[in-house]
Backbone of each chain as nested JSON, in Angstrom:
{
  "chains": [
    {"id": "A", "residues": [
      {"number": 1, "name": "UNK", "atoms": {"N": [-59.614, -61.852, -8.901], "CA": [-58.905, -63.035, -8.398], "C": [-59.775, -63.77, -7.396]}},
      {"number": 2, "name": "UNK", "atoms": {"N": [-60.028, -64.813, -7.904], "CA": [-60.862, -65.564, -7.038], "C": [-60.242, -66.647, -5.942]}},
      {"number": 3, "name": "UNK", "atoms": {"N": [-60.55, -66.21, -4.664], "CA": [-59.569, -66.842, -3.256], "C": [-60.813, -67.541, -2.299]}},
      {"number": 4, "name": "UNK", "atoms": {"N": [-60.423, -68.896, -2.896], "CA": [-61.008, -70.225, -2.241], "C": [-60.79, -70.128, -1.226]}},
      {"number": 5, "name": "UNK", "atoms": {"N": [-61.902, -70.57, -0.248], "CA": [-61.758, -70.583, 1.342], "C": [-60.148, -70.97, 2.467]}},
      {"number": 6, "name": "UNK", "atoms": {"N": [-60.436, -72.293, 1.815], "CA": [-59.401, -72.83, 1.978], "C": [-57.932, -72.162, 1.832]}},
      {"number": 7, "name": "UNK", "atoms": {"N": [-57.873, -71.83, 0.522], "CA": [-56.636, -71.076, 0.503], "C": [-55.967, -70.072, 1.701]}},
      {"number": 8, "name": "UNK", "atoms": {"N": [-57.428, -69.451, 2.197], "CA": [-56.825, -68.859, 3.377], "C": [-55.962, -69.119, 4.571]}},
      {"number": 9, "name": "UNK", "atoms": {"N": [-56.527, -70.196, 4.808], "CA": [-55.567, -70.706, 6.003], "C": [-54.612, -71.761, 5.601]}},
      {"number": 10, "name": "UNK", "atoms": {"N": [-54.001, -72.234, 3.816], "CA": [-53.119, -72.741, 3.284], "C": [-52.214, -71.695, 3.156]}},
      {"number": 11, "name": "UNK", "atoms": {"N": [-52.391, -70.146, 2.304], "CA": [-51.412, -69.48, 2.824], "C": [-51.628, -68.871, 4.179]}},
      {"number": 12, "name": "UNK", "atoms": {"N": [-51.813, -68.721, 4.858], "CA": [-50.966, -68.713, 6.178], "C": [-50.18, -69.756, 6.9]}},
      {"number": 13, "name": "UNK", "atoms": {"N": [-50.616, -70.773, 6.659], "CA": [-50.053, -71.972, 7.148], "C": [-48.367, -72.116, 6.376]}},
      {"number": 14, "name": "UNK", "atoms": {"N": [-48.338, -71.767, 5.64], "CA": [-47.36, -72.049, 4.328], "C": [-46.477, -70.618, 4.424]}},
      {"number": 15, "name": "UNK", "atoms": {"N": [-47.248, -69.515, 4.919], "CA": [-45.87, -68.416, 5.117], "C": [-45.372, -68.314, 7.093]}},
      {"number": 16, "name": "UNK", "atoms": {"N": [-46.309, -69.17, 7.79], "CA": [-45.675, -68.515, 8.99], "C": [-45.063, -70.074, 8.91]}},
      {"number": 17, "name": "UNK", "atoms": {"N": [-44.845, -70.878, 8.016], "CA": [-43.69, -72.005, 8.282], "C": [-42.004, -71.044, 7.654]}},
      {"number": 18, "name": "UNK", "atoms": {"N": [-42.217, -70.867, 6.224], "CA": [-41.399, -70.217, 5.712], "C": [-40.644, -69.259, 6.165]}},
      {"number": 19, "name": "UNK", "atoms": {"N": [-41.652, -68.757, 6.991], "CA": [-40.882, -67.132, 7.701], "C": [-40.342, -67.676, 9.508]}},
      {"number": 20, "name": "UNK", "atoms": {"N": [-40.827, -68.878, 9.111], "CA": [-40.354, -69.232, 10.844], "C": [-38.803, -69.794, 10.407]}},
      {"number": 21, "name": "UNK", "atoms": {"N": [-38.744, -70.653, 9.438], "CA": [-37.801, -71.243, 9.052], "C": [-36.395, -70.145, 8.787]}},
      {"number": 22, "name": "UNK", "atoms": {"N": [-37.055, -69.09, 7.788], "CA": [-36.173, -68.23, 7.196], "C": [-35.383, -67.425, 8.273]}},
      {"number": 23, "name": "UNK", "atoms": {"N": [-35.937, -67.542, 9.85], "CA": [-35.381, -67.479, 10.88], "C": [-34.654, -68.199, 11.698]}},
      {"number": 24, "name": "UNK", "atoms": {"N": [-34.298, -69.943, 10.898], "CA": [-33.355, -70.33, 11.659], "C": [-34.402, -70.926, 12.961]}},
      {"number": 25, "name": "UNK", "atoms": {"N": [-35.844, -70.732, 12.997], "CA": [-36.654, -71.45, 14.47], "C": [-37.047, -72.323, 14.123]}},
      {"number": 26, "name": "UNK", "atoms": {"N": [-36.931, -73.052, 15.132], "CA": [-37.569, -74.335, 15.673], "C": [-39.424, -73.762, 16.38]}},
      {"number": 27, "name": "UNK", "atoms": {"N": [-40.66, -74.256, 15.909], "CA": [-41.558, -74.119, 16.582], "C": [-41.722, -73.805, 17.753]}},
      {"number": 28, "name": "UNK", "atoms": {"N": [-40.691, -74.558, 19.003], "CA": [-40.458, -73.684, 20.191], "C": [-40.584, -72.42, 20.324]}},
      {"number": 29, "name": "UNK", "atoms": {"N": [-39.515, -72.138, 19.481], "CA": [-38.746, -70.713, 19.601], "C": [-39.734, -69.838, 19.385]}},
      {"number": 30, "name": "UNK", "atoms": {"N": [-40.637, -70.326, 17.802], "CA": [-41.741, -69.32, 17.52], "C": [-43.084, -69.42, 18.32]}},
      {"number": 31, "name": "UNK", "atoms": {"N": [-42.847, -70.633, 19.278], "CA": [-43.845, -70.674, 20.03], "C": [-43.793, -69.57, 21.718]}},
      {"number": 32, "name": "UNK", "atoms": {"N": [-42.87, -69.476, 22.024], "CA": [-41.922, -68.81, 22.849], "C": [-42.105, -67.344, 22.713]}},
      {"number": 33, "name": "UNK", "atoms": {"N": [-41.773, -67.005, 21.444], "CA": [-42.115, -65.628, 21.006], "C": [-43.061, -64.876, 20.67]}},
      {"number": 34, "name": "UNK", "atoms": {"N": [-43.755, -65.762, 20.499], "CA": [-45.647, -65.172, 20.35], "C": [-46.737, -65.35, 21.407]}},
      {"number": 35, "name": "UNK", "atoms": {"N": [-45.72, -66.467, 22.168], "CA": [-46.814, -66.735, 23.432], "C": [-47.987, -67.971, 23.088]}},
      {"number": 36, "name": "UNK", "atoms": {"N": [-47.895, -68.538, 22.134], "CA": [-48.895, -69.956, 21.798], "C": [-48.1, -71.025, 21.763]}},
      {"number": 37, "name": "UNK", "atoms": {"N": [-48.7, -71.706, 22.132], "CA": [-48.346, -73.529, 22.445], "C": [-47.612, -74.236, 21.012]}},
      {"number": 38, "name": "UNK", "atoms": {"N": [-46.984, -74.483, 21.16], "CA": [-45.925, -74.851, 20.595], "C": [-47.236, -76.055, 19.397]}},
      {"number": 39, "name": "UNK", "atoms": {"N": [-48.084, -76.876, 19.804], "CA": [-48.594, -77.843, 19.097], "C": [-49.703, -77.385, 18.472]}},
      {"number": 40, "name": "UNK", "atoms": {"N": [-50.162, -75.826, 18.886], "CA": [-50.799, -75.094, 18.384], "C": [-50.088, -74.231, 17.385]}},
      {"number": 41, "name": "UNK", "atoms": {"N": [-49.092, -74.029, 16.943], "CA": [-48.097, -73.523, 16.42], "C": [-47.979, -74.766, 14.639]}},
      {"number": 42, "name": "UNK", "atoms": {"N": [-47.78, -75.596, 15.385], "CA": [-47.561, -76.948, 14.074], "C": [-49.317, -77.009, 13.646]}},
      {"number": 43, "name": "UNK", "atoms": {"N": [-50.201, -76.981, 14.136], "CA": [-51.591, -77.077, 13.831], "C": [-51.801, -76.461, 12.576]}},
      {"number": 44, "name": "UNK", "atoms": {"N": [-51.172, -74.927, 13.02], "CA": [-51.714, -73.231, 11.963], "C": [-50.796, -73.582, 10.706]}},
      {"number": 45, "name": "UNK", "atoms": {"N": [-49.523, -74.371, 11.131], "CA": [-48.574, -74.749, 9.514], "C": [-49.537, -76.124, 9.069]}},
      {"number": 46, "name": "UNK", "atoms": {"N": [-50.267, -76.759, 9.59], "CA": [-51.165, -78.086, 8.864], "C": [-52.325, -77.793, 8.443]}},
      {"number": 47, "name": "UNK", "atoms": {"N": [-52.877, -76.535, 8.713], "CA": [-54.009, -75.827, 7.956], "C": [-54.996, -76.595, 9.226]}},
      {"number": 48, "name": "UNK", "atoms": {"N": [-54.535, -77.164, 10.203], "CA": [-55.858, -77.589, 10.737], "C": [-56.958, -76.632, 11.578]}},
      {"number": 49, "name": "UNK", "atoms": {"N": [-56.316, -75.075, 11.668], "CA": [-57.052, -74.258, 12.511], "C": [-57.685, -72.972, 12.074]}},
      {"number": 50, "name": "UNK", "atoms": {"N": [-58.877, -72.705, 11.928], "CA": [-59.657, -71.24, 11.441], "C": [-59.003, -69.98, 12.283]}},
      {"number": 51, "name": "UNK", "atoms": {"N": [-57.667, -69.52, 12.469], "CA": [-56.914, -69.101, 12.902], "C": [-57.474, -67.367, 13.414]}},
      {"number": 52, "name": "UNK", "atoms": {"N": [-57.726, -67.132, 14.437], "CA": [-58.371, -65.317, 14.202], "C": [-57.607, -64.246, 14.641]}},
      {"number": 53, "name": "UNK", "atoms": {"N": [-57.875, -63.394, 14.244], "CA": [-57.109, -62.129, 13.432], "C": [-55.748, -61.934, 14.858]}},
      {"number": 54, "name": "UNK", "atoms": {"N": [-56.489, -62.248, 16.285], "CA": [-55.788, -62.145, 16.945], "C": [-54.631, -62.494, 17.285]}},
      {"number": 55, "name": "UNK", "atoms": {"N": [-54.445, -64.213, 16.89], "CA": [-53.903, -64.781, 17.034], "C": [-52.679, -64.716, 15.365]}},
      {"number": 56, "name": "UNK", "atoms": {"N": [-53.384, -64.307, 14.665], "CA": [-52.553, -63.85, 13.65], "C": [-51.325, -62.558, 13.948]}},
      {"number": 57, "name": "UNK", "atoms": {"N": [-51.907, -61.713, 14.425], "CA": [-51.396, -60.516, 14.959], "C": [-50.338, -60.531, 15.983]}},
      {"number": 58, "name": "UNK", "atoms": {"N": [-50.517, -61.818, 16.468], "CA": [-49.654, -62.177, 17.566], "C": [-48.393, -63.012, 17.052]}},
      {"number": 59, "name": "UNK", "atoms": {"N": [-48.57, -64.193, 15.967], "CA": [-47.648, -64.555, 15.503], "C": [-46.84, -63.486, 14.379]}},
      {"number": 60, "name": "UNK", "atoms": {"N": [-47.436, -62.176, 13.855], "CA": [-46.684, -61.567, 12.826], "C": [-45.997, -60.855, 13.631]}},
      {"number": 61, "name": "UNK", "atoms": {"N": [-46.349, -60.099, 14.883], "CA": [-45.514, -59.457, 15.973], "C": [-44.09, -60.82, 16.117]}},
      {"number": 62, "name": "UNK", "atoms": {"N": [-44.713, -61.43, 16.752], "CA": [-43.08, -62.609, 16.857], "C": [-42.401, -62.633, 15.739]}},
      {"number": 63, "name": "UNK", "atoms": {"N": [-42.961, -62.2, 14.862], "CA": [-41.874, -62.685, 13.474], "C": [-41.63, -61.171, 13.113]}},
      {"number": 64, "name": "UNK", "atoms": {"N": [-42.353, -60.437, 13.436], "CA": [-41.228, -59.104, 13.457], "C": [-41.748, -58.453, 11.897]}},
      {"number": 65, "name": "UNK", "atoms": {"N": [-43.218, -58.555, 11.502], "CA": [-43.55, -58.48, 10.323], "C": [-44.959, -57.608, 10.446]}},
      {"number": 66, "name": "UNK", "atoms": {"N": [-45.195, -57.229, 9.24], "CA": [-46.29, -56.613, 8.997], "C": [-47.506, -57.332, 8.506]}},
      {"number": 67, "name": "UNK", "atoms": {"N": [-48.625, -56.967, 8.982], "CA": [-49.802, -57.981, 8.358], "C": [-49.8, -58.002, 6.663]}},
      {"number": 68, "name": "UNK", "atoms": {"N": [-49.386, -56.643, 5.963], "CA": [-49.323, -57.223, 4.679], "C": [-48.499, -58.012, 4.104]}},
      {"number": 69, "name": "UNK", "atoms": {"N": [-46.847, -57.748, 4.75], "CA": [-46.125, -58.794, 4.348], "C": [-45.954, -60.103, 5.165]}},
      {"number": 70, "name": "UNK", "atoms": {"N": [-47.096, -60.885, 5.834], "CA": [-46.932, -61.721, 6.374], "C": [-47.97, -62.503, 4.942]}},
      {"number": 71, "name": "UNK", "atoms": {"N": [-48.733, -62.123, 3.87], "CA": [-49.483, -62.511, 3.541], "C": [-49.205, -62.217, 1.994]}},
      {"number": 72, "name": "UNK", "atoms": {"N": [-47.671, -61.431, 1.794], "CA": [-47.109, -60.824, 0.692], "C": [-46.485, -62.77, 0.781]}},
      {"number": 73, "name": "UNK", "atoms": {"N": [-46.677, -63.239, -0.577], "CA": [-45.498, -64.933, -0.777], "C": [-44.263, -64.303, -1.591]}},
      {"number": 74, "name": "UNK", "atoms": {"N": [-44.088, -63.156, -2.436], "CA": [-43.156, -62.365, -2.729], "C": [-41.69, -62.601, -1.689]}},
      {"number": 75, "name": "UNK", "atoms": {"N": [-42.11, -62.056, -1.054], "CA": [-41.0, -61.704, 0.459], "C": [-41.108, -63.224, 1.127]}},
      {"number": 76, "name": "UNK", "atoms": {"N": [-39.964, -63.337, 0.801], "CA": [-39.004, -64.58, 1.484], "C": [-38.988, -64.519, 3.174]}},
      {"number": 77, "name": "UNK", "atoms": {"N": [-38.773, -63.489, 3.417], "CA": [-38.483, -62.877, 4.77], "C": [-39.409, -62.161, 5.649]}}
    ]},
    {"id": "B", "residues": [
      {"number": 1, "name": "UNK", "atoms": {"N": [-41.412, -54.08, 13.65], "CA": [-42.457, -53.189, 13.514], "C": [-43.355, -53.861, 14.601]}},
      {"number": 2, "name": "UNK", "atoms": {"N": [-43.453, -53.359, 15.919], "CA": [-44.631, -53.842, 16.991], "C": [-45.918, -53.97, 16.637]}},
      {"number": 3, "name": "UNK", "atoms": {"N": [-46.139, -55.111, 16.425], "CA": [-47.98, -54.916, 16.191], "C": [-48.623, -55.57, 16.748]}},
      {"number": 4, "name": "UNK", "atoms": {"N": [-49.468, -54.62, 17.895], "CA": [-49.919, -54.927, 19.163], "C": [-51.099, -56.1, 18.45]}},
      {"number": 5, "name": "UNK", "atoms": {"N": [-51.666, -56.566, 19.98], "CA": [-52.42, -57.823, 19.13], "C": [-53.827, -57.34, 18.692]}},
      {"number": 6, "name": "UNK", "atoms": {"N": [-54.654, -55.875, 19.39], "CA": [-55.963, -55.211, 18.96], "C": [-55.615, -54.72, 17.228]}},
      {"number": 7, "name": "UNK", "atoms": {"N": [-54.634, -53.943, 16.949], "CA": [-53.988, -53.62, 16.277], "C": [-54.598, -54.264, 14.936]}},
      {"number": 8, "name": "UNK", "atoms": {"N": [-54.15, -55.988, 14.663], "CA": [-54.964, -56.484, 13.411], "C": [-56.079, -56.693, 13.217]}},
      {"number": 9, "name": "UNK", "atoms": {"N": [-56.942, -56.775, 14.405], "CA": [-58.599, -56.72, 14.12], "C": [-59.146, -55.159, 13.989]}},
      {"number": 10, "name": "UNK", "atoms": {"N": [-58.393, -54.197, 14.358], "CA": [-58.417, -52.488, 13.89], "C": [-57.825, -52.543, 12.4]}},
      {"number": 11, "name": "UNK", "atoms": {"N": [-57.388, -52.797, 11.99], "CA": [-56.342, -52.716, 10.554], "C": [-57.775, -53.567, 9.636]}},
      {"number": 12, "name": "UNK", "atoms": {"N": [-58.024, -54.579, 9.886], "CA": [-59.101, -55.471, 9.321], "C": [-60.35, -54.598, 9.543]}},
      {"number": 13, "name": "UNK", "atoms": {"N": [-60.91, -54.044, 10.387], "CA": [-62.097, -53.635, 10.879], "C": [-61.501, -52.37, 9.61]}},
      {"number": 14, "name": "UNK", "atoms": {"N": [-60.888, -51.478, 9.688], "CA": [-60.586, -50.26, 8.903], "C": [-60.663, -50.684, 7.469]}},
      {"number": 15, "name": "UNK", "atoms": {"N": [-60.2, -51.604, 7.044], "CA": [-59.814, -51.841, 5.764], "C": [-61.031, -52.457, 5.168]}},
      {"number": 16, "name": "UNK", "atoms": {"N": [-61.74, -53.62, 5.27], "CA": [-63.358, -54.17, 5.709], "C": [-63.989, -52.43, 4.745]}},
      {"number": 17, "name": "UNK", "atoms": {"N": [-64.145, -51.948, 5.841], "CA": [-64.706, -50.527, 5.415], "C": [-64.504, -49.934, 4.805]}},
      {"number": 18, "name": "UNK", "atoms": {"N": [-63.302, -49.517, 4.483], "CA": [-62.553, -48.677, 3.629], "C": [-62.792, -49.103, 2.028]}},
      {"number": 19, "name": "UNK", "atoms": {"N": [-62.671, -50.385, 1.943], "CA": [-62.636, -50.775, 0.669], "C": [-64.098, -51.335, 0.479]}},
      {"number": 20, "name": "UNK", "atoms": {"N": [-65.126, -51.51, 1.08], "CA": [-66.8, -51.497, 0.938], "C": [-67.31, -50.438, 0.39]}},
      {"number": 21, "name": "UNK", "atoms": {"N": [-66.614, -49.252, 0.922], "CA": [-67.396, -47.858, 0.52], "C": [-66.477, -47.659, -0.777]}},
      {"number": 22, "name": "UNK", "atoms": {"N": [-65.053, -47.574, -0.942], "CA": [-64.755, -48.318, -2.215], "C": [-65.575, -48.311, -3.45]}},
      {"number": 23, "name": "UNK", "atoms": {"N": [-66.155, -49.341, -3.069], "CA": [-67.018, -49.847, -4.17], "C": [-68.264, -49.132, -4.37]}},
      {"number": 24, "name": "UNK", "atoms": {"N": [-68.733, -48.809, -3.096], "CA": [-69.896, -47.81, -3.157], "C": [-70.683, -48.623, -2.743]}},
      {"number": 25, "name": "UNK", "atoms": {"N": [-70.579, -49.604, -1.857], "CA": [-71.437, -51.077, -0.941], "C": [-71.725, -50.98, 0.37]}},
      {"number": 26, "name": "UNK", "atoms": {"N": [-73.254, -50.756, 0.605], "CA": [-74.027, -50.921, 1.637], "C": [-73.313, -52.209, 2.484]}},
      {"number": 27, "name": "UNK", "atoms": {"N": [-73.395, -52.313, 3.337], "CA": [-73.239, -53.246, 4.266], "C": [-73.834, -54.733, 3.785]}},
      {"number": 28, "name": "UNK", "atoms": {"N": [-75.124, -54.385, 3.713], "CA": [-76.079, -55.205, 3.086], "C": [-75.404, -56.093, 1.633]}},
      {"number": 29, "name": "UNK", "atoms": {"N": [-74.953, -55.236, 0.963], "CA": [-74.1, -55.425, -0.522], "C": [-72.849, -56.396, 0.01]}},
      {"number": 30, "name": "UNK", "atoms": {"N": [-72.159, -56.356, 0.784], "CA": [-70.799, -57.072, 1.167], "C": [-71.216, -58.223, 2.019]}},
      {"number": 31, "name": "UNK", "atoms": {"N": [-72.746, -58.567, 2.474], "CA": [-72.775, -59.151, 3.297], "C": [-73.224, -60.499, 2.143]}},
      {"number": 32, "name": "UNK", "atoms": {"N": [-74.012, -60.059, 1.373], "CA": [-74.695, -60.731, 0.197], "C": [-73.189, -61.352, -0.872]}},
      {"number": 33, "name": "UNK", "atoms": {"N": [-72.735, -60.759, -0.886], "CA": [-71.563, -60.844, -1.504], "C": [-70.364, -61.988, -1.166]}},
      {"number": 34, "name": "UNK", "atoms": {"N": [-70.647, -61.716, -0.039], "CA": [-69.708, -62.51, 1.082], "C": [-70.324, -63.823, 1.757]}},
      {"number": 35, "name": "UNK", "atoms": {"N": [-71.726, -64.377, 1.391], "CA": [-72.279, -65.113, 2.363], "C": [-72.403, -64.76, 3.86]}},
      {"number": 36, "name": "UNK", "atoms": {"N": [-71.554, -63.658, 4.474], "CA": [-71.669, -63.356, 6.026], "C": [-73.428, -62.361, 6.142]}},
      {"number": 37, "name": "UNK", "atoms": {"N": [-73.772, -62.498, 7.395], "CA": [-74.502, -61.704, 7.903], "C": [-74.466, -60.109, 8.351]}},
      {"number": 38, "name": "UNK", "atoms": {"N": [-75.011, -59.243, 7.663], "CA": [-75.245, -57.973, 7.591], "C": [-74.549, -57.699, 9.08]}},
      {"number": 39, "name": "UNK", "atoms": {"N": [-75.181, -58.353, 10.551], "CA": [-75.223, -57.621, 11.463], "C": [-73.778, -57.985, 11.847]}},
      {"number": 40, "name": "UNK", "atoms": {"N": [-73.477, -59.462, 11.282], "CA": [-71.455, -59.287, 11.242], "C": [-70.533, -58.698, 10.587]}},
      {"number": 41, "name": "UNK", "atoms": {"N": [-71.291, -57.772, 9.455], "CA": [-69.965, -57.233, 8.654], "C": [-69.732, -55.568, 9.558]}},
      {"number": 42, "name": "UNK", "atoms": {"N": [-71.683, -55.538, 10.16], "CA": [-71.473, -54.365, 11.097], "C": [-70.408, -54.512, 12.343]}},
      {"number": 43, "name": "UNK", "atoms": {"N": [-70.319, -55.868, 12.831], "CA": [-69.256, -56.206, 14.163], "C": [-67.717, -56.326, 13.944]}},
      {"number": 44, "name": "UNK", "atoms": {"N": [-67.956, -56.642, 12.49], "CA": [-66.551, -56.611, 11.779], "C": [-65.653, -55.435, 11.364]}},
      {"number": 45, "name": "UNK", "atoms": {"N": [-66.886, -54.278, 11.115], "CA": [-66.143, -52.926, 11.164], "C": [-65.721, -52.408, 12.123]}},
      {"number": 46, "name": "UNK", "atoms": {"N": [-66.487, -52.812, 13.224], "CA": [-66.528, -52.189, 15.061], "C": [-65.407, -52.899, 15.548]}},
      {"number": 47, "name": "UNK", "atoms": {"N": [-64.579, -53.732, 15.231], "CA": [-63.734, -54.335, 15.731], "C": [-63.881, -55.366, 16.518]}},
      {"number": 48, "name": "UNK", "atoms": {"N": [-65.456, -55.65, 16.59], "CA": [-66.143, -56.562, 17.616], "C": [-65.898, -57.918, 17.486]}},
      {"number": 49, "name": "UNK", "atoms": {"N": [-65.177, -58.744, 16.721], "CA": [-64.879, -60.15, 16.728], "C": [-63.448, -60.248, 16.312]}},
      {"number": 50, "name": "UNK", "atoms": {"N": [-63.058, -61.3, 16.852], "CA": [-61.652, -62.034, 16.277], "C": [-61.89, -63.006, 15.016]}},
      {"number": 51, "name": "UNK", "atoms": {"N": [-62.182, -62.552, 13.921], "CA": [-62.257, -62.944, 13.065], "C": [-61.127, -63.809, 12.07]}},
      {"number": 52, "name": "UNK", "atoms": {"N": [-61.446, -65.449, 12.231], "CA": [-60.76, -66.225, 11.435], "C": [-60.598, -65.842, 10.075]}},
      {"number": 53, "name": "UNK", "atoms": {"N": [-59.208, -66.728, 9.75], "CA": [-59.19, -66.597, 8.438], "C": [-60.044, -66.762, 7.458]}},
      {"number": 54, "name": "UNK", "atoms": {"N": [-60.743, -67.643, 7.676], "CA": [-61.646, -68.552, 6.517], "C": [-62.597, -67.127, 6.314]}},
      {"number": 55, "name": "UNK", "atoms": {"N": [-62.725, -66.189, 7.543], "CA": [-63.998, -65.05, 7.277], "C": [-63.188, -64.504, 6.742]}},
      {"number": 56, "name": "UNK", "atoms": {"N": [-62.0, -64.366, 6.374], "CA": [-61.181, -62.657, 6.104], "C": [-61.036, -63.503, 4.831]}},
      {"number": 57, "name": "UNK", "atoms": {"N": [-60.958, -64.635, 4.445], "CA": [-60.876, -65.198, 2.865], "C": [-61.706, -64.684, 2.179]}},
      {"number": 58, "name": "UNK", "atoms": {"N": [-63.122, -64.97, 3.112], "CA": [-64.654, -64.965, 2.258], "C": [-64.634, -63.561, 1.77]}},
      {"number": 59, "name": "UNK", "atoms": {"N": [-64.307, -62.415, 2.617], "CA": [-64.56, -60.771, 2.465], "C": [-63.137, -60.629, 1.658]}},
      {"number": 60, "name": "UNK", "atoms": {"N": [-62.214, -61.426, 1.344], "CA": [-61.331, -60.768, 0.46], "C": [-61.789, -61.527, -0.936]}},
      {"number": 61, "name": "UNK", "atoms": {"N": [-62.563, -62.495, -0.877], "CA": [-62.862, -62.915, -2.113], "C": [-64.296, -62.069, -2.355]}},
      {"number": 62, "name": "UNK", "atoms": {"N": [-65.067, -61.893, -2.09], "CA": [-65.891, -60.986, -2.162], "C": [-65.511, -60.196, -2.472]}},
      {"number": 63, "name": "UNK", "atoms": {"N": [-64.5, -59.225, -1.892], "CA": [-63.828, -58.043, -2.419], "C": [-62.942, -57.976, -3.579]}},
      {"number": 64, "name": "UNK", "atoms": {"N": [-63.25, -59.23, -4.041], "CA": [-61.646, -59.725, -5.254], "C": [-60.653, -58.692, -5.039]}},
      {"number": 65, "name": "UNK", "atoms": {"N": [-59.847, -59.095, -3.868], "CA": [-58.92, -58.249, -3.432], "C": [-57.507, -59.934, -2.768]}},
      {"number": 66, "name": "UNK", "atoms": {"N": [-56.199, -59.611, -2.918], "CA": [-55.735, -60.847, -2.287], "C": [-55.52, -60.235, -0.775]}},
      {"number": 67, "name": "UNK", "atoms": {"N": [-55.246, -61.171, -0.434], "CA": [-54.967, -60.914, 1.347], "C": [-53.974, -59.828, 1.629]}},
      {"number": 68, "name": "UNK", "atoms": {"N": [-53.191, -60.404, 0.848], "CA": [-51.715, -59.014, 0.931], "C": [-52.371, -57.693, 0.713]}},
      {"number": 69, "name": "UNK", "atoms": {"N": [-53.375, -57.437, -0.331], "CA": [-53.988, -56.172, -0.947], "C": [-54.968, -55.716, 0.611]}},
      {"number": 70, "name": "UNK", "atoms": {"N": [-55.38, -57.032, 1.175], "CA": [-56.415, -56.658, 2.093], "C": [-56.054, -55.42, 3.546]}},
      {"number": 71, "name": "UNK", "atoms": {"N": [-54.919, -56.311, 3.391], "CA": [-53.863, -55.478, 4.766], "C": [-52.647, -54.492, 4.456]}},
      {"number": 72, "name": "UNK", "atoms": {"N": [-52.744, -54.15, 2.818], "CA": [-52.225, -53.403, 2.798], "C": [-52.709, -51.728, 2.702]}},
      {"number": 73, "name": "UNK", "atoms": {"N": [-52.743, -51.313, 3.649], "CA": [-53.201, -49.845, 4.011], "C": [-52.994, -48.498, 2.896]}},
      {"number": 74, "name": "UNK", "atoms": {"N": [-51.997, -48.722, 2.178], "CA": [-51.403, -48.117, 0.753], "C": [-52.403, -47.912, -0.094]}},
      {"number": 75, "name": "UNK", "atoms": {"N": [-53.118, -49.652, -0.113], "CA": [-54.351, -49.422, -1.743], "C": [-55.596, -49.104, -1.219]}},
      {"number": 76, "name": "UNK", "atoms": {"N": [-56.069, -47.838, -1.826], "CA": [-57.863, -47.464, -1.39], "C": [-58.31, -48.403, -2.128]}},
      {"number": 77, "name": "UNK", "atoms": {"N": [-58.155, -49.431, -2.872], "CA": [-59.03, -50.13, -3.3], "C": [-58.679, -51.775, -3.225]}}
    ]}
  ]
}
């Protein structure tokens, strides 16, 4: 399976909207809960940021998820 | 499930490795593979960088592995 650069930070951008949503949050909220700036938060859903592992780790903790299923598109949740 | 924020660059740094030797791939082999530099896939096992997505794309496409497969700790391969 061949995974274009890009794609990387399209799905992430595309599941920590989904999984923010599937929670009923507002960017605040998920901004609140992970500890990053709220406009830095809308950035990582616009694909505009090379996002690192840390900061990944930090938003799957707020969402209460595991690094594989933050990256599973299967799971809704 | 708490997942501290060192936690995903350890899970990445483990897995990186785990699935290099996998294959039966020198450092050298994944680095060539990957476009990254030998002495970063060595910093990448050590846990030594916060490594963006766009790098964890390149080493999962290199690895023709998907992201979900990358972080999931379950598959030796």
């Amino acid at each position: 399976m061949a995974l274009k650069e890009r794609e990387g930070r399209d799905t992430l951008a595309r599941r920590i909207r989904e999984l923010r949503l599937a929670r009923g949050w507002a960017q605040d909220r998920l901004a609140e809960e992970s500890g990053l700036h709220r406009t830095y938060i809308g950035a990582i859903e616009r694909s505009e940021h090379n996002v690192g592992i840390d900061t990944i780790a930090k938003l799957a903790n707020a969402l209460k998820i595991s690094l594989k299923d933050l990256f599973d598109e299967s799971k809704s949740k």
